[in-house]
C-alpha positions as CSV (number, residue, x, y, z in Angstrom):
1,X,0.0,0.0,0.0
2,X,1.1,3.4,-1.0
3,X,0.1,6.7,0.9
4,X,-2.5,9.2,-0.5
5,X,-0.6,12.3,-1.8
6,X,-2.1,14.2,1.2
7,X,-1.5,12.1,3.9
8,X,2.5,11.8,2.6
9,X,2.2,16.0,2.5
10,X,1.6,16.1,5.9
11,X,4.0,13.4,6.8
12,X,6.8,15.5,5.4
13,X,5.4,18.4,7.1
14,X,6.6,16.3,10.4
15,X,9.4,14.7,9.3
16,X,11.4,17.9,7.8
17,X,14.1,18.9,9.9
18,X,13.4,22.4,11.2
19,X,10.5,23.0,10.4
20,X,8.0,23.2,13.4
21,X,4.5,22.7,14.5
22,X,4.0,26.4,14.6
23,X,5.5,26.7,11.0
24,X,3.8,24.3,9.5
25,X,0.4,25.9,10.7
26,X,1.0,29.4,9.3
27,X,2.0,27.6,5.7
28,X,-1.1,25.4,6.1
29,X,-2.9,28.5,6.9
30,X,-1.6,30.4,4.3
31,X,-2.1,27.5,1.6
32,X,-5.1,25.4,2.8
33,X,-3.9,21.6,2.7
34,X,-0.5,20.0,3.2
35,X,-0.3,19.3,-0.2
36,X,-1.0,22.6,-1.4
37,X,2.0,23.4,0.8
38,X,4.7,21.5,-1.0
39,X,3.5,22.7,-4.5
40,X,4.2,26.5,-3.5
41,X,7.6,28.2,-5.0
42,X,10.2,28.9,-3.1
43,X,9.2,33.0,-3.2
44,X,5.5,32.0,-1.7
45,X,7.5,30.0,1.3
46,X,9.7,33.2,1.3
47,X,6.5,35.6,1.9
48,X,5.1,33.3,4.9
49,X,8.5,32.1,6.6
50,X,11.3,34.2,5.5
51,X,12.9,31.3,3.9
52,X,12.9,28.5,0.8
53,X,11.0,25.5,0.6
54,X,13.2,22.8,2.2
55,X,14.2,19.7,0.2
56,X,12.9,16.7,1.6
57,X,14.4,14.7,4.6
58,X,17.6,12.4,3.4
59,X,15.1,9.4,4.2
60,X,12.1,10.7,2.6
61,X,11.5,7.6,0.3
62,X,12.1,4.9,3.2
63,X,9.4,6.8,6.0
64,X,6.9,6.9,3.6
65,X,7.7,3.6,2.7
66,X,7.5,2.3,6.4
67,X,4.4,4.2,7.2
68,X,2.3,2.9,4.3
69,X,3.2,-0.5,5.5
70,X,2.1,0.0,9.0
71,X,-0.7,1.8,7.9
72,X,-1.9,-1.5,5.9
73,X,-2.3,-2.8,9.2
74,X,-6.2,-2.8,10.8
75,X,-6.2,-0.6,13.4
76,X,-3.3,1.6,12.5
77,X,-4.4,5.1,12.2
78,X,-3.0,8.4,10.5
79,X,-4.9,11.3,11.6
80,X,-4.1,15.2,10.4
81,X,-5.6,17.8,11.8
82,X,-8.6,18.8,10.4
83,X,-9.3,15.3,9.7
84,X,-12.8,14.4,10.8
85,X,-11.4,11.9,13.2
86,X,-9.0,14.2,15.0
87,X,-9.4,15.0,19.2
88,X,-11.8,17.9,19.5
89,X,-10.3,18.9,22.7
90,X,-6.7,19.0,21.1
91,X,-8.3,21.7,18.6
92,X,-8.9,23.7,21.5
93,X,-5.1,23.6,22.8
94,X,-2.7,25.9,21.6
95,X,-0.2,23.4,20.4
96,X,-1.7,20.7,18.4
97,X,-0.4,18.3,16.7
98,X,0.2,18.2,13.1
99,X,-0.4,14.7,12.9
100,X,-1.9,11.9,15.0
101,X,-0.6,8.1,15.0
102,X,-3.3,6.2,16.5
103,X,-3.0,2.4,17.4
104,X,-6.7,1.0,18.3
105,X,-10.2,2.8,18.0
106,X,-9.5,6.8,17.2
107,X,-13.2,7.2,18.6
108,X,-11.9,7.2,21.9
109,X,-9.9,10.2,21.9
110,X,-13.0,11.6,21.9
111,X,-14.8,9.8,24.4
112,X,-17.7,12.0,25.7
113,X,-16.2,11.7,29.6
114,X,-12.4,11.8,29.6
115,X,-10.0,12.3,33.1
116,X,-6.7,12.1,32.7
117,X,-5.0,10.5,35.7
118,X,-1.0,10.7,36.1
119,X,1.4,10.3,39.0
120,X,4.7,9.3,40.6
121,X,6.3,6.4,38.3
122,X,7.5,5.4,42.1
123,X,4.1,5.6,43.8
124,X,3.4,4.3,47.4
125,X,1.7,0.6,47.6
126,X,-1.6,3.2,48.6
127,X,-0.5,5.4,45.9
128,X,-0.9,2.2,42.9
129,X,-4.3,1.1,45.1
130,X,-5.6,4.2,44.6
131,X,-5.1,4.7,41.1
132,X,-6.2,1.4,40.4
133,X,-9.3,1.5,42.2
134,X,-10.1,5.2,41.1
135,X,-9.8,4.2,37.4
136,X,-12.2,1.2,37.9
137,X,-14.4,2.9,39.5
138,X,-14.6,6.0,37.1
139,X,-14.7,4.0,33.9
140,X,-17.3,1.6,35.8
141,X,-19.3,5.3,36.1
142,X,-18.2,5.5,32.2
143,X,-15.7,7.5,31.8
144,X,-13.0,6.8,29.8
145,X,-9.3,7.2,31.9
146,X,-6.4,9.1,30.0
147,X,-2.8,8.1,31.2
148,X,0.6,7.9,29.9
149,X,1.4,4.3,29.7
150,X,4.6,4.9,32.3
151,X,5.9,2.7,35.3
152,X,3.7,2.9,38.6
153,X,0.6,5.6,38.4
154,X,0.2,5.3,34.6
155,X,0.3,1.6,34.2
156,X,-2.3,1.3,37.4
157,X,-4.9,3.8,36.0
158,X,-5.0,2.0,32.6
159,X,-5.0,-1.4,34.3
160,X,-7.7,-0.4,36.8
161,X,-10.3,1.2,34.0
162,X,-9.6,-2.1,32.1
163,X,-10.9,-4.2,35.3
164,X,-13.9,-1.6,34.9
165,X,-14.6,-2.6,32.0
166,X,-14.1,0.5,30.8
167,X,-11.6,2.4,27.9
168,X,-8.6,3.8,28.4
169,X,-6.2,5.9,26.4
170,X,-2.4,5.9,26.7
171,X,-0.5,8.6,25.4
172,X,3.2,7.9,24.3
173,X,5.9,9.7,23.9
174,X,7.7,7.0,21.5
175,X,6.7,5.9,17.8
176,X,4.0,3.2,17.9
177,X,6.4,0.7,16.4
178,X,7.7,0.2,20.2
179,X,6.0,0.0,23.5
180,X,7.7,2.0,26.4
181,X,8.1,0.6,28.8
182,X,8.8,-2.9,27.4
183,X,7.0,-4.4,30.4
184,X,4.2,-2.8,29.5
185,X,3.8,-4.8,26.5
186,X,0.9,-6.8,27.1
187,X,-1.0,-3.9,29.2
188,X,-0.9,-2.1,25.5
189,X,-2.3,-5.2,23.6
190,X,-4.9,-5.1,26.5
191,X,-5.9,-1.4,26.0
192,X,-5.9,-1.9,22.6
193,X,-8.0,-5.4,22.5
194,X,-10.7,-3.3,25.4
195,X,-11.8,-0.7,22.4
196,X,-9.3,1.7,23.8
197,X,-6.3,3.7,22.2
198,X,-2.8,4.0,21.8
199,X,-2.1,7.5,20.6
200,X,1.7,9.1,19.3
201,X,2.4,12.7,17.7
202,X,5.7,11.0,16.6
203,X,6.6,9.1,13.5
204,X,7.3,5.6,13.5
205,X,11.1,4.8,15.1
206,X,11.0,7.5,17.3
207,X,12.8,6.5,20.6
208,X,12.0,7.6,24.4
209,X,14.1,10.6,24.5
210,X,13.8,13.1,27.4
211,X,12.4,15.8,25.9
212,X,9.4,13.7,24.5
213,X,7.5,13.2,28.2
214,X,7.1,17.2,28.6
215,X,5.7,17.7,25.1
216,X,3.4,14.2,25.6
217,X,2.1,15.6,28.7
218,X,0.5,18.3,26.9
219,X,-1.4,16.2,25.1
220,X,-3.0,14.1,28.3
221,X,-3.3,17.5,30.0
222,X,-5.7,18.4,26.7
223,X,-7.3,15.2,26.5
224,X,-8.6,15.0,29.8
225,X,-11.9,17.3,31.0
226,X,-10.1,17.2,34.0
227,X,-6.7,15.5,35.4
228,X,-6.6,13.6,38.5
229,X,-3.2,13.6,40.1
230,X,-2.5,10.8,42.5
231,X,0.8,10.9,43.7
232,X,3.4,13.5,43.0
233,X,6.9,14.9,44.0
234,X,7.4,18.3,44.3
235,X,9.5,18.0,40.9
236,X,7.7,15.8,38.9
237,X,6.1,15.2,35.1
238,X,2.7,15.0,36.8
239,X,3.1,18.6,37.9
240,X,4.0,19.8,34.5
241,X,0.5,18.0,33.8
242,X,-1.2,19.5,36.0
243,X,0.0,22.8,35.0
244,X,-1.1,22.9,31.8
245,X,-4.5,21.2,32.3
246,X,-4.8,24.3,34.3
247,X,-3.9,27.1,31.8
248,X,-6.3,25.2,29.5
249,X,-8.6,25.8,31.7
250,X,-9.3,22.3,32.7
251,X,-10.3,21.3,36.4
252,X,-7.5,19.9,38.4
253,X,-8.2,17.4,41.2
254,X,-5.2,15.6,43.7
255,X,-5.4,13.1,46.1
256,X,-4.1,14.0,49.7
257,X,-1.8,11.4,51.2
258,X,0.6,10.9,54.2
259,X,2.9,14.1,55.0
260,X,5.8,12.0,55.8
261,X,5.4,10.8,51.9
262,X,7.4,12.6,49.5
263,X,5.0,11.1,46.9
264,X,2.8,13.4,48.4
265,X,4.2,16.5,48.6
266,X,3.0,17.7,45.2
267,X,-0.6,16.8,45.7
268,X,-0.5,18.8,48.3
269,X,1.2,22.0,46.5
270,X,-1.5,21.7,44.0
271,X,-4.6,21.8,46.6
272,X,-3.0,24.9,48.5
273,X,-2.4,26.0,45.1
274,X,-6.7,26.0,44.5
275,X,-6.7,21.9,43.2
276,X,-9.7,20.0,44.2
277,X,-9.2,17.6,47.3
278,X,-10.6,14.2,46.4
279,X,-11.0,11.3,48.3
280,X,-13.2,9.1,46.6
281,X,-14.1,8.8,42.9
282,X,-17.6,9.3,43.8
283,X,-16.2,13.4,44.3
284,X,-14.2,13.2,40.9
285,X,-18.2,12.8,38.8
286,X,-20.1,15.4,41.6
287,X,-17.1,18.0,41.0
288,X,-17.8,17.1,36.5
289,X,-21.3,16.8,37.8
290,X,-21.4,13.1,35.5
291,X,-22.8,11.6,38.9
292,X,-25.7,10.7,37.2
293,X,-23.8,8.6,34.9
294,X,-22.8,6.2,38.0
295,X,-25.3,3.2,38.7
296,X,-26.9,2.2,42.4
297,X,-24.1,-0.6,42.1
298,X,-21.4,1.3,41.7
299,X,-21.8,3.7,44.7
300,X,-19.9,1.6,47.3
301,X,-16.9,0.9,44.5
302,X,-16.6,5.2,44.6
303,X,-16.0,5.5,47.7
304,X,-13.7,4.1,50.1
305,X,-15.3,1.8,52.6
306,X,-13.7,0.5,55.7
307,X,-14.4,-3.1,56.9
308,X,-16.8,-2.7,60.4
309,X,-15.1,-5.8,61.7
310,X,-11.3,-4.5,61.6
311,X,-8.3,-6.6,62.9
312,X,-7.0,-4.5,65.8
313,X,-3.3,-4.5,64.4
314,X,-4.7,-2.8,61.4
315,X,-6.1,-0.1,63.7
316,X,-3.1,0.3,65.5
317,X,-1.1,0.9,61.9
318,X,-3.4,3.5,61.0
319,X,-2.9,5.1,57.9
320,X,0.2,6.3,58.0
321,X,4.1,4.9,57.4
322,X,4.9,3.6,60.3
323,X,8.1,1.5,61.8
324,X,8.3,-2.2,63.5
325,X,9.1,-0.9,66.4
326,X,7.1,2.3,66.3
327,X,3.9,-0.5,65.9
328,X,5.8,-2.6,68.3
329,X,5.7,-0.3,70.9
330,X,1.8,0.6,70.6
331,X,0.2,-3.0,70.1
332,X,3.0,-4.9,72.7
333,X,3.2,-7.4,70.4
334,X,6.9,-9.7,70.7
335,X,8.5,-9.9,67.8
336,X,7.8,-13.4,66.4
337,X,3.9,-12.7,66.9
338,X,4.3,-9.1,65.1
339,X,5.9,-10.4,62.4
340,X,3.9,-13.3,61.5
341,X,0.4,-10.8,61.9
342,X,2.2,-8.2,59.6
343,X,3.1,-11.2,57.1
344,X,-0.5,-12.8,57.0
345,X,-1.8,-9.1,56.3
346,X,1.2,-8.5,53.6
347,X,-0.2,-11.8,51.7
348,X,-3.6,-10.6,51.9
349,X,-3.0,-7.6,50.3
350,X,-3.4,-5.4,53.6
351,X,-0.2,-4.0,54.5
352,X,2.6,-2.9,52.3
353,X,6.2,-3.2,52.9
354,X,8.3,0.2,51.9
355,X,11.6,1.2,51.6
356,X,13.3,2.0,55.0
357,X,11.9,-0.9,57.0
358,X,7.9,0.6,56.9
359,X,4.7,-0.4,56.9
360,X,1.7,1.0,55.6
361,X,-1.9,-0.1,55.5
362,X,-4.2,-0.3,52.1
363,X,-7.2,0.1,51.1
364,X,-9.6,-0.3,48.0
365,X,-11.0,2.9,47.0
């Protein structure tokens, strides 16, 4: 399969070396398609940029070559703006892609409900619960959860609106010829298999670089009618999210969490800094007002719910990190029993064990 003149316009319109998304709007602007673009004289590009038409990239022939064959692939996408298909909520942004590499269903980009949810790729074991059990919860309330396909608070959200039988979106910041991370392999197929989406601005054999997380953020920050952030460090990708999903005028939400957590710390810059406080999914659809979306059997899965008939070591942990012999010391357990109560609880999915000899209790949300 070859592509369609237009579609192998725009391509070039990406691929060209110095030649930006800004650019390339004022020339589409100025000469209505991407085709129309490449046909101008060098004195027309002169007149909008200041400078000649550049030649095309060294590897021209083998990128449009590459992307014809993974476009002959069902459910490989190619989406330009101002195609039909293309995010209406990226139209509203002020940097939107040129083009759109979609892997999956494009109609989920524009899902009708959409929060994005990001977060610490190092989250707490409460942190990972809570993203998990958010997600499933909101896309059991049908709304489709927008996340970045990273370690920890990414990989959660996506996995948790899948067990909600719900979509999910992941945005990347590689080519869609390669998963990142690698582990994350079969949680793509998954998304992908669920009606969901796998969605790139970059061509195909573009590698994780640095700089490609900011720019991707962008795009969940867009995406989402509001971002949830989980867990956060004060210096962290998530905040960058947040950030923008604020100057787009989006809501921004954050979930409180232990002050002893670093995890935390941004979460709670962002609700002194006017972010929605949210404990339970249940306030995520009140705040969007899509409560009425949520069914009668999904009203104890929004909101947290503690067990009425509560082991008494779980009391005594309480919800924060806490030491062996900090929780020695209040229950006056010996060692041997402590130990072997903390294990049972740490195979049950109860207690965590963290870094620097802690313990912390979880919870489904």
């Amino acid at each position: 399969m070859a592509l369609d003149d237009e579609l192998a316009a725009w391509l070039r319109l990406l691929l060209t070396p110095g030649l930006g998304r800004a650019s390339a709007r004022r020339l589409l602007a100025a000469f209505g398609s991407a085709e129309a673009v490449w046909a101008q004289p060098d004195p027309a590009w002169q007149a909008v940029l200041g400078r000649d038409a550049p030649a095309a990239p060294d590897d021209w022939d083998a990128q449009r070559e590459a992307h014809a064959r993974w476009l002959d692939t069902a459910g490989h996408h190619a989406i330009p703006l101002g195609d039909g298909r293309y995010p209406a909520a990226l139209l509203e942004s002020e940097d939107p892609p040129l083009l759109l590499f979609v892997l999956g269903d494009p109609a989920a980009l524009n899902h009708p409900r959409r929060v994005a949810m990001v977060g610490s790729r190092n989250p707490t074991a409460q942190g990972a619960d809570n993203a998990h059990a958010f997600a499933q919860a909101l896309a059991r309330a049908g709304v489709a959860v927008v996340s970045g396909l990273a370690l920890g608070v990414d990989g959660a959200a996506h996995q948790g609106a899948l067990a909600g039988a719900g979509r999910t979106v992941a945005v990347v910041g590689t080519g869609l010829d390669r998963v990142y991370p690698a582990r994350h392999r079969d949680l793509a197929h998954r998304i992908v298999a669920s009606g969901g989406a796998i969605v790139s601005e970059y061509p195909l054999g573009t590698p994780p670089l640095p700089a490609h997380f900011p720019q991707r953020n962008r795009l969940i920050a867009a995406l989402g009618e509001a971002t949830l952030v989980v867990e956060a460090a004060l210096q962290s990708g998530s905040l960058i999210t947040a950030r923008l999903a604020g100057e787009m005028g989006r809501e921004v939400m954050a979930i409180p969490g232990s002050i002893h957590a670093p995890q935390s710390r941004g979460c709670h810059a962002l609700i002194r800094q006017g972010a929605k406080l949210v404990e339970s999914a249940n306030d995520v659809l009140e705040d969007l007002r899509w409560a009425a979306a949520s069914t009668p059997a999904t009203a104890s899965e929004v909101t947290p719910q503690e067990p009425t008939d509560e082991d008494p070591l779980l009391t005594q942990l309480g919800h924060e990190p806490v030491s062996f012999d900090a929780l020695q010391a209040r229950t006056g357990l010996d060692t041997p029993t402590l130990q072997a109560r903390l294990l049972d609880h740490e195979l049950e999915g109860r207690v965590a064990r963290l870094p620097g000899g802690l313990f912390q209790r979880r919870h489904a949300a």
